[in-house]
Backbone of each chain as ProteinMPNN parsed JSONL, in Angstrom:
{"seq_chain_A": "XXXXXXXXXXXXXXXXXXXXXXXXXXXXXXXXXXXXXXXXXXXXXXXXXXXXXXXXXXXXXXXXXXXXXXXXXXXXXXXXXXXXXXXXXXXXXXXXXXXXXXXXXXX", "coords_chain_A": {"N_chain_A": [[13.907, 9.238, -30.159], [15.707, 5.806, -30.277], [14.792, 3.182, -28.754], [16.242, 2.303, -24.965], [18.779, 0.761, -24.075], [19.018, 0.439, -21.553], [16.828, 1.649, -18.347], [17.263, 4.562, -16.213], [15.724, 5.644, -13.497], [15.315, 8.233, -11.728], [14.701, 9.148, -8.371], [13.315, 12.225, -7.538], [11.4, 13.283, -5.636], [10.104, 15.63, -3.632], [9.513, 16.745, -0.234], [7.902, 19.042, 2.258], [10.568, 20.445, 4.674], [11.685, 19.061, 7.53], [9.534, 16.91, 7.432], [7.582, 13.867, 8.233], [8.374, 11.471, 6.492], [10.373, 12.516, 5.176], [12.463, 13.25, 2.207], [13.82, 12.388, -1.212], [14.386, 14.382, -2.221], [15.25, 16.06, -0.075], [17.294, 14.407, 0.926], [19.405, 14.822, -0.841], [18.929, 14.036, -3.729], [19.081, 15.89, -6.006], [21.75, 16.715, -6.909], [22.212, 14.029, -7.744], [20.591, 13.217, -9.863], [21.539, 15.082, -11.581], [24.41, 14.389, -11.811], [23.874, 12.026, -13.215], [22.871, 12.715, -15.219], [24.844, 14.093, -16.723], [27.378, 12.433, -16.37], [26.484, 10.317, -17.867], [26.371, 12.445, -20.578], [28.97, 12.685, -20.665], [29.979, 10.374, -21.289], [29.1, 9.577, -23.79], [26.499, 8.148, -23.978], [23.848, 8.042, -24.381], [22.14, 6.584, -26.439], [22.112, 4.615, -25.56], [21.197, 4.125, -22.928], [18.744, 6.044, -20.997], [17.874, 8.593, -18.623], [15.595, 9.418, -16.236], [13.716, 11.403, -14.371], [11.932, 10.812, -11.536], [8.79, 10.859, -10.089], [7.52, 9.736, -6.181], [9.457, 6.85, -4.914], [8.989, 4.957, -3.098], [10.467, 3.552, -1.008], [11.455, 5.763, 0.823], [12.974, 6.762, 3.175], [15.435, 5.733, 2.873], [16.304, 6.9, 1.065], [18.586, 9.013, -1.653], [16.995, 7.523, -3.827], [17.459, 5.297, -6.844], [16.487, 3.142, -9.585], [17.116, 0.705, -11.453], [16.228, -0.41, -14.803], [16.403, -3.138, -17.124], [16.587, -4.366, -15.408], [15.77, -4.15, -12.698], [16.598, -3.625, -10.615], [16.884, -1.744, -7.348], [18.742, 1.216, -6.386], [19.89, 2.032, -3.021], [20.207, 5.271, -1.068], [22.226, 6.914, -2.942], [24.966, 8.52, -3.459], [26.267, 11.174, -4.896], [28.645, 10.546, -6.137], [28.615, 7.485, -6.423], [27.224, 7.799, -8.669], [29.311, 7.037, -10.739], [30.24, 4.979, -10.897], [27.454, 3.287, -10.709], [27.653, 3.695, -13.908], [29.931, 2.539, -14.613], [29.989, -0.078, -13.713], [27.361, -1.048, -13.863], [25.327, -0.087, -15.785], [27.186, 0.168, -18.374], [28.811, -2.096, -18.448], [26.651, -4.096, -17.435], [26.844, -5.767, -14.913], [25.242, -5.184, -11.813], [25.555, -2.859, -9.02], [26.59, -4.519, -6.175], [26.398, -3.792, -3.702], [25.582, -1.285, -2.98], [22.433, -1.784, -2.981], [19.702, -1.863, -2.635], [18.459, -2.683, 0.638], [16.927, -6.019, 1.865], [14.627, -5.539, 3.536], [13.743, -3.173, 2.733], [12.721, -3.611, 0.526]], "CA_chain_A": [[15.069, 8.455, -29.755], [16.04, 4.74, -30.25], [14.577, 2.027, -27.475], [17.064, 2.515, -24.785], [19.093, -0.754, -23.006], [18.472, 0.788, -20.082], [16.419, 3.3, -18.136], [17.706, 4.74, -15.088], [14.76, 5.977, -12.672], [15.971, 9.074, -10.233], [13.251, 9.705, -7.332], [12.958, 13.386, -7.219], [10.563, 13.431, -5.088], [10.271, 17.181, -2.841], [8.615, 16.886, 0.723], [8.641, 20.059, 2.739], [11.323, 20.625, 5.824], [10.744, 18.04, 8.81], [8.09, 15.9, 6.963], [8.537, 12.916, 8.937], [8.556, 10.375, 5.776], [11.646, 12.744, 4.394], [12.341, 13.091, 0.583], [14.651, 11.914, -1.837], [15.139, 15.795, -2.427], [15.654, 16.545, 1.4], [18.717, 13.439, 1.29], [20.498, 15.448, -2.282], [18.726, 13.594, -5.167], [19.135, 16.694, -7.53], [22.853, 16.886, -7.217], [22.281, 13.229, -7.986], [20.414, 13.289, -10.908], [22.522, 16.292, -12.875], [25.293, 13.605, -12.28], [23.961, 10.422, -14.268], [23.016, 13.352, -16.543], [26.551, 14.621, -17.042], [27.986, 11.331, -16.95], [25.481, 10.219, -19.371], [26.629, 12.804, -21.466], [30.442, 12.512, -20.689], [30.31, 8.913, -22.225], [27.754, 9.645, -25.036], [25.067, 6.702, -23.417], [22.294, 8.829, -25.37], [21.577, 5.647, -27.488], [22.038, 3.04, -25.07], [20.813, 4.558, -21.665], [18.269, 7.176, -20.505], [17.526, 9.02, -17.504], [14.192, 9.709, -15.875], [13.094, 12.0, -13.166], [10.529, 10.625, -11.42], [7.836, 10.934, -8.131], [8.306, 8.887, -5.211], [9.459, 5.387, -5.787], [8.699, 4.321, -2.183], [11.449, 3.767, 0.581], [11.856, 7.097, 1.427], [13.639, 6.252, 4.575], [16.277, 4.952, 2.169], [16.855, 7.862, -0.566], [18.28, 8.615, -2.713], [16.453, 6.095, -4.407], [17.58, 4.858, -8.604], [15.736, 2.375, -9.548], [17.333, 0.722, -13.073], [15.597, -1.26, -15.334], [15.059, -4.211, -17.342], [16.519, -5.508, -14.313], [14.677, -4.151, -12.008], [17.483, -3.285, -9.657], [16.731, -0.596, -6.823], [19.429, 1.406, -5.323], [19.89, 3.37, -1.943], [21.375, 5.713, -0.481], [22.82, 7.061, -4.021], [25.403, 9.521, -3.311], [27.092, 11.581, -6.189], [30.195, 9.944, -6.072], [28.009, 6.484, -6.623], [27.004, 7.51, -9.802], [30.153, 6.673, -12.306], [30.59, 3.439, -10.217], [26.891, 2.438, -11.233], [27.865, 3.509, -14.591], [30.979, 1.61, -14.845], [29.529, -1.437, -13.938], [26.008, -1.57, -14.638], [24.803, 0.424, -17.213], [28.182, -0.425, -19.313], [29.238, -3.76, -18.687], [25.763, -5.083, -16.843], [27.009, -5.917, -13.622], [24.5, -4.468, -10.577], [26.537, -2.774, -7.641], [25.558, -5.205, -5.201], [27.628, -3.176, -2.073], [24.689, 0.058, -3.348], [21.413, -2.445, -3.422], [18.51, -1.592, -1.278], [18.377, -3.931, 1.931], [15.225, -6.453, 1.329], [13.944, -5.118, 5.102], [12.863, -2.036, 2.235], [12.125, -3.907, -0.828]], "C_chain_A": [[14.754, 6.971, -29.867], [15.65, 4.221, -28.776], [15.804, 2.123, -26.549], [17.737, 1.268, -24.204], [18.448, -0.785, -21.983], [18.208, 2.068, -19.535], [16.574, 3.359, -16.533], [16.504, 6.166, -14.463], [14.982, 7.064, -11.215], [14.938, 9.548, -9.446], [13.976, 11.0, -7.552], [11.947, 13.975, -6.371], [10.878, 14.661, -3.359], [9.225, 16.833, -1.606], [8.802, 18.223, 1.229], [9.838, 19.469, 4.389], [11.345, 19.838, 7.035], [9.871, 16.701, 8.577], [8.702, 14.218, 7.291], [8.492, 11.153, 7.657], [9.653, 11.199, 4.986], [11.636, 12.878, 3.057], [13.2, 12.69, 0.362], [15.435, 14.194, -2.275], [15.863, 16.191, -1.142], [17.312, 15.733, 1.699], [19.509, 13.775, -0.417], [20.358, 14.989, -3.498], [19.489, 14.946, -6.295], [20.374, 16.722, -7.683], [22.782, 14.941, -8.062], [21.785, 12.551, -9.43], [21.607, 14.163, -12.073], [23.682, 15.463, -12.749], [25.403, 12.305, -13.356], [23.498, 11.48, -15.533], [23.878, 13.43, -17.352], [27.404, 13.459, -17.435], [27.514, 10.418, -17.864], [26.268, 10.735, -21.025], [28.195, 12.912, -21.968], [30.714, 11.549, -21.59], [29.415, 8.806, -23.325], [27.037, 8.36, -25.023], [23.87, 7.438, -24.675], [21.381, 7.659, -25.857], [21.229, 4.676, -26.666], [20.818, 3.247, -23.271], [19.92, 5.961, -21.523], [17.605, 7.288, -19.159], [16.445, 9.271, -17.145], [13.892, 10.452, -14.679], [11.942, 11.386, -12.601], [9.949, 11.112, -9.885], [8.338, 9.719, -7.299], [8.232, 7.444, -5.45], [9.257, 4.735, -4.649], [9.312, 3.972, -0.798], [11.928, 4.824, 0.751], [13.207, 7.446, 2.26], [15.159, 6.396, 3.73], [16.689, 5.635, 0.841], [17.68, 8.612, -0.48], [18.212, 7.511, -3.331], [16.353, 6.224, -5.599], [17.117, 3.567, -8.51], [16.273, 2.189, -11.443], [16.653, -0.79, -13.711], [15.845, -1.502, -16.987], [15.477, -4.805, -16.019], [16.017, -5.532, -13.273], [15.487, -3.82, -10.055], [17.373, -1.852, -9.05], [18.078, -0.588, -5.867], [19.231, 2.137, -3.945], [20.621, 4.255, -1.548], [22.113, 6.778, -1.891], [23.204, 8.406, -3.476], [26.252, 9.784, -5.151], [28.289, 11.358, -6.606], [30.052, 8.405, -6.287], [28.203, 6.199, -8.198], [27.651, 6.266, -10.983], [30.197, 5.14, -11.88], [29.339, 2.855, -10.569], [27.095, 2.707, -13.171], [29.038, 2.782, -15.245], [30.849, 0.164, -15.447], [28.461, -1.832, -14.189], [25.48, -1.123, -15.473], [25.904, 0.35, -18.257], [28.134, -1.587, -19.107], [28.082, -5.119, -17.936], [25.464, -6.019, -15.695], [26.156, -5.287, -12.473], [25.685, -4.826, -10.002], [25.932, -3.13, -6.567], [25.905, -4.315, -3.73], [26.035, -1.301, -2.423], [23.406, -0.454, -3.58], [20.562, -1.842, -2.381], [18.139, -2.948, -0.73], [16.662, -4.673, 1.394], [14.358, -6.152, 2.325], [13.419, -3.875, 4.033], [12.161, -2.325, 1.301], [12.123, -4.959, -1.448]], "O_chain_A": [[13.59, 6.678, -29.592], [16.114, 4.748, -27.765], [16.797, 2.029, -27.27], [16.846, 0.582, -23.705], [17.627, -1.576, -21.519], [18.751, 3.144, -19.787], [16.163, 2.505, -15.748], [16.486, 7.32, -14.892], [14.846, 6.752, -10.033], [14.241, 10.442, -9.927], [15.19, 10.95, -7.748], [11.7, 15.179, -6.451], [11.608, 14.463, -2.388], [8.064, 16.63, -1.959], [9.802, 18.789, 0.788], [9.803, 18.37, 4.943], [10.567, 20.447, 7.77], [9.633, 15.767, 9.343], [9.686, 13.604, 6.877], [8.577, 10.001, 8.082], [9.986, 10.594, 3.967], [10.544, 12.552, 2.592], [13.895, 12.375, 1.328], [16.494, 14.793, -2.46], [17.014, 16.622, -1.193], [18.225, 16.191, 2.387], [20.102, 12.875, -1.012], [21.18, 15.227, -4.383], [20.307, 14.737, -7.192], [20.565, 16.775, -8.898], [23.49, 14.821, -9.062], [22.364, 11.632, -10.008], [22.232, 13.772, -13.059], [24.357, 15.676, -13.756], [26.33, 11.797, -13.987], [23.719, 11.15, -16.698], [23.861, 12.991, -18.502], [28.027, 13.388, -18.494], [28.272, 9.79, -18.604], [26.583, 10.095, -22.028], [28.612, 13.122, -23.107], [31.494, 11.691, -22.532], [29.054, 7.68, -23.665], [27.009, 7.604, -25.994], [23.333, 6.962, -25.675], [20.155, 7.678, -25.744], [20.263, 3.937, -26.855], [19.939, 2.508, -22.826], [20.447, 6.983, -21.961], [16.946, 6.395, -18.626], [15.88, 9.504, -18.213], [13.839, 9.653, -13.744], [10.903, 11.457, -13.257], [10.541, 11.569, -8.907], [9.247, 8.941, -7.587], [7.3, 6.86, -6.004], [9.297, 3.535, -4.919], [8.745, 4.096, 0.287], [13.154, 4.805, 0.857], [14.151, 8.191, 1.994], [15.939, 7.269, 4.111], [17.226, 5.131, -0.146], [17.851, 9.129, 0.624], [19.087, 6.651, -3.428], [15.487, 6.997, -6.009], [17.289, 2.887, -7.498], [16.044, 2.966, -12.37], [16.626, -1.904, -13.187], [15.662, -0.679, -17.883], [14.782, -5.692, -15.523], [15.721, -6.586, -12.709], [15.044, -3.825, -8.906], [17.617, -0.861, -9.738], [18.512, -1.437, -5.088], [18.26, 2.891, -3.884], [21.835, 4.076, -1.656], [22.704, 7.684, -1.304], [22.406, 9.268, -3.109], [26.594, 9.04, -6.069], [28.878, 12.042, -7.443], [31.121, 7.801, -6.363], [28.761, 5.304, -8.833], [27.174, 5.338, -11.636], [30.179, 4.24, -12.72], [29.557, 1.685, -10.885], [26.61, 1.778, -13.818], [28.98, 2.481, -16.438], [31.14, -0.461, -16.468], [28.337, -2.929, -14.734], [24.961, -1.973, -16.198], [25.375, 0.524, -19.355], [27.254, -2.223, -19.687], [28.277, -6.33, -17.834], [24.484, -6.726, -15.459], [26.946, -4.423, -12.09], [26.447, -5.793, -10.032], [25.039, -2.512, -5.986], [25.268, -4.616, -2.721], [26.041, -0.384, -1.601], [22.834, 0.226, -4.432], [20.993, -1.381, -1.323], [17.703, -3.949, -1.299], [15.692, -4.156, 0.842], [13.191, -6.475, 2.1], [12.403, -3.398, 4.538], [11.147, -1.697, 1.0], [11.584, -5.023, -2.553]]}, "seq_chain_B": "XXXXXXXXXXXXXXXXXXXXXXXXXXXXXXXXXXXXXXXXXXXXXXXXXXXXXXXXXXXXXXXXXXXXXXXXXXXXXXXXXXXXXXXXXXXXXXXXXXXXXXXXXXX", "coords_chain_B": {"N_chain_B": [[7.05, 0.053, 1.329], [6.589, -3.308, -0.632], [8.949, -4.84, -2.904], [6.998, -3.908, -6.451], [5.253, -6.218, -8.61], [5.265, -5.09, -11.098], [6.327, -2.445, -12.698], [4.221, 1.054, -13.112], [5.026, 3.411, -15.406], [4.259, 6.967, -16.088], [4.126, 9.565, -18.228], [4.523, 12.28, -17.456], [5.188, 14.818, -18.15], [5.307, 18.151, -18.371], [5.246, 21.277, -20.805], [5.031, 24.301, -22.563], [2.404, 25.881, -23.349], [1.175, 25.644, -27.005], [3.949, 24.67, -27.588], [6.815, 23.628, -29.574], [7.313, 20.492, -29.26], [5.27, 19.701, -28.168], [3.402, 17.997, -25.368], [3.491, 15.385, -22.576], [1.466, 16.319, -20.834], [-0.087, 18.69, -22.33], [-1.497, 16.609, -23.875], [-2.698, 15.37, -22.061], [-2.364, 13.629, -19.977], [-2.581, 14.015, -17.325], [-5.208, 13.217, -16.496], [-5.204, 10.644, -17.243], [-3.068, 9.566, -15.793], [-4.687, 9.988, -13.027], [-6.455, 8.289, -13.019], [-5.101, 5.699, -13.482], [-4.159, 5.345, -10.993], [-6.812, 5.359, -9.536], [-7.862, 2.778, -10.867], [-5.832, 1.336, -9.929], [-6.309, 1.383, -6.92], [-9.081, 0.157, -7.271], [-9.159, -2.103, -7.93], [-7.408, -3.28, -5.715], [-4.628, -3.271, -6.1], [-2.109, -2.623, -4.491], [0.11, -4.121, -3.565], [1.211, -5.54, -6.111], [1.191, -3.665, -7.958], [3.295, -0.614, -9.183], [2.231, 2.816, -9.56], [4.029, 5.399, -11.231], [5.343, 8.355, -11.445], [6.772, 10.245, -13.67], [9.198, 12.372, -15.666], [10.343, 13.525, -18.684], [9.661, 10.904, -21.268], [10.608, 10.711, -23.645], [9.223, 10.312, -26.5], [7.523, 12.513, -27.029], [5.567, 13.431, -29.143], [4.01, 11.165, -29.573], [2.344, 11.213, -26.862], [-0.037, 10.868, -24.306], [2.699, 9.164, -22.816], [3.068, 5.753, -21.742], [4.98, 3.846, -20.053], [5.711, 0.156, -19.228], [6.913, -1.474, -16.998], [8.593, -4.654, -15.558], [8.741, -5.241, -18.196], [9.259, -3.842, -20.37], [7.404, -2.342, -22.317], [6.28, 0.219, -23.842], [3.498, 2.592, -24.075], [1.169, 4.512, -26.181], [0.086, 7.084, -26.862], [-1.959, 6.761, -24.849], [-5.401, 6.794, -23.509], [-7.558, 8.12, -21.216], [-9.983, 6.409, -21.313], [-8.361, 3.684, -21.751], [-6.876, 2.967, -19.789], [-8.311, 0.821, -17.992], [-8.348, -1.218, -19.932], [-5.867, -1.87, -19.921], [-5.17, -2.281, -16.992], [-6.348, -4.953, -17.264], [-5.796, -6.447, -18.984], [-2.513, -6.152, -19.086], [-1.801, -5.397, -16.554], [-3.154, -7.135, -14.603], [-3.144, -9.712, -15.984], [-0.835, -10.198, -17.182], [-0.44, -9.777, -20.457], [0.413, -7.978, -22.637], [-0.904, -5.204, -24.072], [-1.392, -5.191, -27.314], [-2.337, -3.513, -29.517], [-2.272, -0.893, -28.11], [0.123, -0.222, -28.233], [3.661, 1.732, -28.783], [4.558, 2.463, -32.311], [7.194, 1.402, -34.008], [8.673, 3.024, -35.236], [8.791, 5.389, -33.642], [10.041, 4.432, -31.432]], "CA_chain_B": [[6.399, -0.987, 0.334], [7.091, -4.622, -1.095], [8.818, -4.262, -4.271], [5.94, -4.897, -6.944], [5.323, -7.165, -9.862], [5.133, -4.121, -12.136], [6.481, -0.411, -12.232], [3.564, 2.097, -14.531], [5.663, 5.139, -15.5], [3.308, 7.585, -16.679], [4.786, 10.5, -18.296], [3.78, 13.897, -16.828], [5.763, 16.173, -18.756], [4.732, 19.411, -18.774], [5.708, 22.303, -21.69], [4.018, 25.949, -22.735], [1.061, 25.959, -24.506], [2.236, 25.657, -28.587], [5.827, 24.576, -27.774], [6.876, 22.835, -30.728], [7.637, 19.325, -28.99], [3.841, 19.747, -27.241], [3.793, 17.491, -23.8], [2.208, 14.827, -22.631], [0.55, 17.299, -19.943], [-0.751, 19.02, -22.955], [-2.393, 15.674, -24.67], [-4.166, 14.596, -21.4], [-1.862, 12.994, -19.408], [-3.237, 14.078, -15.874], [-6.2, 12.121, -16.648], [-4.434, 9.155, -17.46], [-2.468, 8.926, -14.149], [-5.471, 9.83, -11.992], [-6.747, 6.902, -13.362], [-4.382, 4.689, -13.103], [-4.205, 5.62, -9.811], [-7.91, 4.91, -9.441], [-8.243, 1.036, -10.826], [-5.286, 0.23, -8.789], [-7.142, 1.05, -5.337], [-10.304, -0.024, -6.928], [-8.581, -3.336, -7.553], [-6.276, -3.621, -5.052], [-3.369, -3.671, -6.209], [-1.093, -1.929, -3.88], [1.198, -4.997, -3.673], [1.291, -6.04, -6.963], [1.64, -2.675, -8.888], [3.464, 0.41, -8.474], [2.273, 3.95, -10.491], [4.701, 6.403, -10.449], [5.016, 9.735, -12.674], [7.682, 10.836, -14.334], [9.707, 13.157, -16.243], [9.748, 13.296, -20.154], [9.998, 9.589, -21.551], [11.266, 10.874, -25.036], [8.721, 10.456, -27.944], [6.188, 13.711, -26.754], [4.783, 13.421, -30.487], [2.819, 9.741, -29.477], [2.133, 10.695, -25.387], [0.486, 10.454, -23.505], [3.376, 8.1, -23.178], [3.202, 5.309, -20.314], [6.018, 2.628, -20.033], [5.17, -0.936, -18.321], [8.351, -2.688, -16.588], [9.506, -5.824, -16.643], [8.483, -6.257, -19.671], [9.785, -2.489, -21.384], [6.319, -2.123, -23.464], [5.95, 1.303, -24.202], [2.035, 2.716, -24.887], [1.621, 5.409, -26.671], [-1.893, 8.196, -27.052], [-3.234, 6.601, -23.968], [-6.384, 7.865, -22.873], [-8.124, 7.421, -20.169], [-10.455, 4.457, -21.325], [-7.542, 2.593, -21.64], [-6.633, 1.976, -18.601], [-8.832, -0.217, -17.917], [-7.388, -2.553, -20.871], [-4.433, -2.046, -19.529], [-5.307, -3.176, -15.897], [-7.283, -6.359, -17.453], [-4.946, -8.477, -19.832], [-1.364, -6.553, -18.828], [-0.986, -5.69, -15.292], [-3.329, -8.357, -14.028], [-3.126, -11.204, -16.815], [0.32, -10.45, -17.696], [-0.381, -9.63, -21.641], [0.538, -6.373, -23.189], [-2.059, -4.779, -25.232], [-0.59, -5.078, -28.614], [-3.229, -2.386, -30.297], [-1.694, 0.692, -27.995], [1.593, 0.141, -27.917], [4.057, 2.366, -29.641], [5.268, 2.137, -33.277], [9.02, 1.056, -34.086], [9.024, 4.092, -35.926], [9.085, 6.176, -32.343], [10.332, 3.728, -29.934]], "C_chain_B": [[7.26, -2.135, -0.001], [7.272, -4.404, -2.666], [7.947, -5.162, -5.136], [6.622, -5.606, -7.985], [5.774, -6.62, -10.901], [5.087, -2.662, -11.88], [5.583, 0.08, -13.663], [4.184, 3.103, -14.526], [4.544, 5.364, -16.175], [3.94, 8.652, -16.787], [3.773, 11.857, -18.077], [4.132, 15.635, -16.851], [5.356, 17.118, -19.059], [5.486, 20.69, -19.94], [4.709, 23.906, -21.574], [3.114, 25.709, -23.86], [1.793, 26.386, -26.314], [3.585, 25.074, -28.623], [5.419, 23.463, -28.95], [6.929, 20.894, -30.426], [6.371, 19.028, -28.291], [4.523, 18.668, -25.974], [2.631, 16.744, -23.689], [1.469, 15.392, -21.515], [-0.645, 18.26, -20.964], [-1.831, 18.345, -23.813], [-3.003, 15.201, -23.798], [-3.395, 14.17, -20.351], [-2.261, 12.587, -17.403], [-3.984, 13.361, -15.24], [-6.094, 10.816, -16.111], [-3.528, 8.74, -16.509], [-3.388, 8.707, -13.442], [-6.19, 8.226, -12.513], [-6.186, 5.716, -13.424], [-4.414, 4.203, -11.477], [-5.796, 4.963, -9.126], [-8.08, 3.066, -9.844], [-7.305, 0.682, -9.804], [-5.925, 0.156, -7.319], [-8.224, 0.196, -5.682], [-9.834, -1.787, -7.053], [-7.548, -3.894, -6.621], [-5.235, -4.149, -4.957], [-2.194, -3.432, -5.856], [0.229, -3.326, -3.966], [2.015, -5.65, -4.821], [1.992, -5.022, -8.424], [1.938, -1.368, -8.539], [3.194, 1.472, -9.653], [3.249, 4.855, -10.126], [5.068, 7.566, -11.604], [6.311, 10.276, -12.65], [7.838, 12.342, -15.444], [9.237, 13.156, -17.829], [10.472, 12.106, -20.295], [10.802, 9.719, -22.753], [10.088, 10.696, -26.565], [7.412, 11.353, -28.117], [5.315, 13.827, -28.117], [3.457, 12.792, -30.348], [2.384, 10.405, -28.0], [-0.175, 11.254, -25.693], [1.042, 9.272, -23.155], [3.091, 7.082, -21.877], [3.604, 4.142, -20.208], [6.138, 1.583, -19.174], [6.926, -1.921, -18.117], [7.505, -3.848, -15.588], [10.074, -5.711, -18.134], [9.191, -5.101, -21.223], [9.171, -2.788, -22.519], [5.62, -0.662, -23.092], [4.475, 1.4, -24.939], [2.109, 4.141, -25.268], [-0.081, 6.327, -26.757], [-2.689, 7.455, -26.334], [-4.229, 7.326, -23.599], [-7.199, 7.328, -22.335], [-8.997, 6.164, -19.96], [-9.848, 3.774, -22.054], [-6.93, 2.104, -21.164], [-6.653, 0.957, -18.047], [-8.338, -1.378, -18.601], [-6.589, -3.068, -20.674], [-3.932, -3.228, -18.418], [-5.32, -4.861, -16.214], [-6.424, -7.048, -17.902], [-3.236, -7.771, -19.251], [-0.864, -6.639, -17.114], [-1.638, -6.868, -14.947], [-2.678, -9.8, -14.705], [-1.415, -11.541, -17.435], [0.615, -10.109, -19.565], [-0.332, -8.687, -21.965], [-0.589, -6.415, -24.274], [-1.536, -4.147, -26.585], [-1.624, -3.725, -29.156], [-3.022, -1.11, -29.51], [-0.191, 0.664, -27.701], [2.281, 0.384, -29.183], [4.677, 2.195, -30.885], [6.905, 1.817, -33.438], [9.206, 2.052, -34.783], [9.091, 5.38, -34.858], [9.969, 5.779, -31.709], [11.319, 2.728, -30.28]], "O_chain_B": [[8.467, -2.104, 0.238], [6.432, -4.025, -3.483], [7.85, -6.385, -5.046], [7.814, -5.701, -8.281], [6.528, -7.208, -11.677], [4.324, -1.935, -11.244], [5.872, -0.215, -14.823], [3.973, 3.877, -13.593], [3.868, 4.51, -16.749], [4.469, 9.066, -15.755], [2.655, 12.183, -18.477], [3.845, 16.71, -16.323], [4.9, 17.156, -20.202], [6.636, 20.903, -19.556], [3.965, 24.342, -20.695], [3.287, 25.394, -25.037], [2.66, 27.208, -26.611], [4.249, 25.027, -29.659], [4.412, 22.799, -29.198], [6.607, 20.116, -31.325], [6.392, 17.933, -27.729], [5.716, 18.544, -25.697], [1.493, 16.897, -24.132], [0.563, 14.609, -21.227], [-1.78, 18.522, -20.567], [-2.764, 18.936, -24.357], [-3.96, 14.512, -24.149], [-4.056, 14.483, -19.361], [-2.235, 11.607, -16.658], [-3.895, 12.902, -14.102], [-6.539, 10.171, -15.162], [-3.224, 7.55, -16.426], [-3.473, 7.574, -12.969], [-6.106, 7.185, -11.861], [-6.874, 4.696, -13.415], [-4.618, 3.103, -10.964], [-5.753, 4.109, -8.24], [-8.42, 2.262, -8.977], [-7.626, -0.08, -8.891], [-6.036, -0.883, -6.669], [-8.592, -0.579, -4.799], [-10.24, -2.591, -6.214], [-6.932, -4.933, -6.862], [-4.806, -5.046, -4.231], [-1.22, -3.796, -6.515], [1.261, -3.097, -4.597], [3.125, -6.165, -4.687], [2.753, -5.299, -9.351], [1.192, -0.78, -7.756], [3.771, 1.24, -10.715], [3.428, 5.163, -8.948], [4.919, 7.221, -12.776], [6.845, 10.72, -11.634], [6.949, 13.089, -15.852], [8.099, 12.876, -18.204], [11.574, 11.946, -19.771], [11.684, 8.882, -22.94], [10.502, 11.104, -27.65], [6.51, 11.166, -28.934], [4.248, 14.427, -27.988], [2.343, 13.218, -30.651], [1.461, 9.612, -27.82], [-0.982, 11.64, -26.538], [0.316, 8.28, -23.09], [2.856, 7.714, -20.847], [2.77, 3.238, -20.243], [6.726, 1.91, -18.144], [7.647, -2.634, -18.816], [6.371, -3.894, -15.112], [11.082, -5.917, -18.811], [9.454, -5.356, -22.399], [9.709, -3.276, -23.513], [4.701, -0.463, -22.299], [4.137, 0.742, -25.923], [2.951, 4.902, -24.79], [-1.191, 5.803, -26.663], [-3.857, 7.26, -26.672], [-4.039, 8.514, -23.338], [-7.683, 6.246, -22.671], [-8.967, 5.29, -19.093], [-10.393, 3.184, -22.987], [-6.328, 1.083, -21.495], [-5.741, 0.235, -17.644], [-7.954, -2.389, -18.012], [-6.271, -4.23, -20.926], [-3.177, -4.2, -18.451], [-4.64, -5.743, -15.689], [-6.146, -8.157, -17.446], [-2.485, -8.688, -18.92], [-0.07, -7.392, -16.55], [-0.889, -7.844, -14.911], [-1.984, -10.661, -14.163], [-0.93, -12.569, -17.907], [1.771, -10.187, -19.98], [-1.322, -8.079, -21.558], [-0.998, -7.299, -25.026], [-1.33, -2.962, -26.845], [-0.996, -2.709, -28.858], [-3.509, -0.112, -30.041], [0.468, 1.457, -27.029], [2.033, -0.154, -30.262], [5.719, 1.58, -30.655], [7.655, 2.286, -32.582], [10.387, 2.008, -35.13], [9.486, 6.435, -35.353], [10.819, 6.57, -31.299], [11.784, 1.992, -29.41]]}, "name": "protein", "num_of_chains": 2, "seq": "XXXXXXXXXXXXXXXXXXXXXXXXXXXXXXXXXXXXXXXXXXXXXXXXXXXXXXXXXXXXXXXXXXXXXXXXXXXXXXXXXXXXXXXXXXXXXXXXXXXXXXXXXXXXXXXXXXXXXXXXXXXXXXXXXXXXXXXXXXXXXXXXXXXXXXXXXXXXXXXXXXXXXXXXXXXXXXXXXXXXXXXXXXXXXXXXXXXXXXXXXXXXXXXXXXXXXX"}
């Protein structure tokens, strides 16, 4: 594949049940990922944008945690209903959703 | 954490022994995190640099692949003594190591 604009960073990260630092799986990442997938593939991004699963990206507390880059913009909180809204405006037209930023008390 | 200077993706894609697209789990890749993982404590760079392991990056042909933000300089058949290189002129000094990073004919 072609260099992408931009690469969008989904914690996946699995703790077990209780674990008192929480996961990004335990707060619904995976429904969250298979959405920037889908909407990925809804708008044929392929060329311009790709997705990434990754391990833990660090505020826990504060996940689901996307993390998009070149800009370097971490979100929180990312619910599945987030998604199209960061694809709207930031991975199309380059705008970060500042109202979906992670507080600087995390980062 | 304080967000760092520099995110190391390290791809940690795993496949089945022969698959046709091999993996960078199958070219070494394990290695090449634990080690990453290793200079940054031994230099202490918890503040400065974050490792974090990912999914598949996209060009499993070149891996083990391992993608340096800011700066979106893709390396390509890292192996483990090149970490070190890595540490020395890009995360510390700021200079990408032109001699492993990936062809324009992948990336």
């Amino acid at each position: 594949m072609p260099r992408p604009e931009r690469h969008v960073f989904v914690c996946t990260q699995s703790r077990p049940p209780g674990h008192p630092r929480t996961s990004c799986a335990e707060r619904g990442c995976a429904a969250v990922y298979e959405e920037f997938l889908w909407q990925m593939q809804q708008r044929n991004l392929f060329n311009r944008v790709q997705v990434v699963a990754t391990g833990c990206l660090g505020p826990c507390s504060e996940g689901p945690n996307v993390l998009v880059y070149p800009e370097g913009v971490m979100y929180a909180k990312v619910g599945r209903g987030d998604v199209a809204t960061i694809f709207d405006e930031h991975l199309e037209q380059g705008r970060p959703v500042q109202r979906l930023r992670m507080g600087a008390d995390f980062w």
